[in-house]
Steps between C-alpha positions, in 0.01 A plus 500: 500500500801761572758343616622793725159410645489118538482366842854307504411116700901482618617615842879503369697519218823364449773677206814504489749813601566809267350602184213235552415575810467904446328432172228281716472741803420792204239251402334421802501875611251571212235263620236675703354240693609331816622358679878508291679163599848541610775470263835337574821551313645133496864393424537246223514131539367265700686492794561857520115579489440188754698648756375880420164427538571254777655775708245779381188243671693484792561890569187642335200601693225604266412146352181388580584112717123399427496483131763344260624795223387534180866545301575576179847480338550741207853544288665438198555171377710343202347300267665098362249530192527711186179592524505759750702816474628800685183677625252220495286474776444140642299377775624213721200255506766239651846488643735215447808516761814314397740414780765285430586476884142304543477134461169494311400320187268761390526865567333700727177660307290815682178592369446869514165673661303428164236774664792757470644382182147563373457842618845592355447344190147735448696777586773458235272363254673341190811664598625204694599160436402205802830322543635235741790686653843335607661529846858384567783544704727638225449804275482309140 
């Protein structure tokens, strides 16, 4: 399948400002089908992107109230493990978020949509890794 053709199952995506952002909108404006989900330029960390997208629910008026969003969350990440490199592609099949403000005795694990991380793996082929990504509330 083209991929400037494929039928995209997410109603908004999520990327951080600048250079990422511009390089996904150039992206998205090739694909020919629609509908296009929305893109949002998000600030970075948690709270910051908490209380943008808190604000933009409140104030927007072209989200659909009767069915949840499909989101997905694109950017560049860092990687803790010498296997991966500048340029590698990975693919978030989990995310682990590390809070040291949160009186648990295990961290807080979220499964990604394993239908999406499907699709996206197919599309990128052997070109990207599955990885369990790492969310905290400090840049490491």
């Amino acid at each position: 399948m083209n991929l400037s053709q494929a039928t995209i199952p997410v109603t908004i995506i999520l990327v951080p400002q600048g250079a990422e952002y511009q390089a996904i909108c150039r992206g998205i404006n090739q694909i020919t089908s629609r509908p296009l989900p929305l893109i949002l330029s998000i600030p970075i960390g948690a709270e910051p992107v908490t209380q943008y997208l808190e604000t933009w629910l409140k104030t927007t008026t072209n989200f659909p109230q009767h069915s949840l969003p499909k989101v997905l969350v694109m950017g560049l990440c860092g990687s803790l493990s010498p296997n991966y490199s500048v340029g590698d592609i990975v693919v978030y099949n989990d995310c682990v978020a590390i809070d040291r403000n949160q009186d648990r005795p295990q961290p807080l694990v979220q499964q990604c949509c394993s239908q999406l991380t499907s699709l996206v793996q197919q599309q990128l082929g052997n070109k990207a890794n599955l990885v369990r990504g790492l969310s905290s509330d400090r840049i490491i």
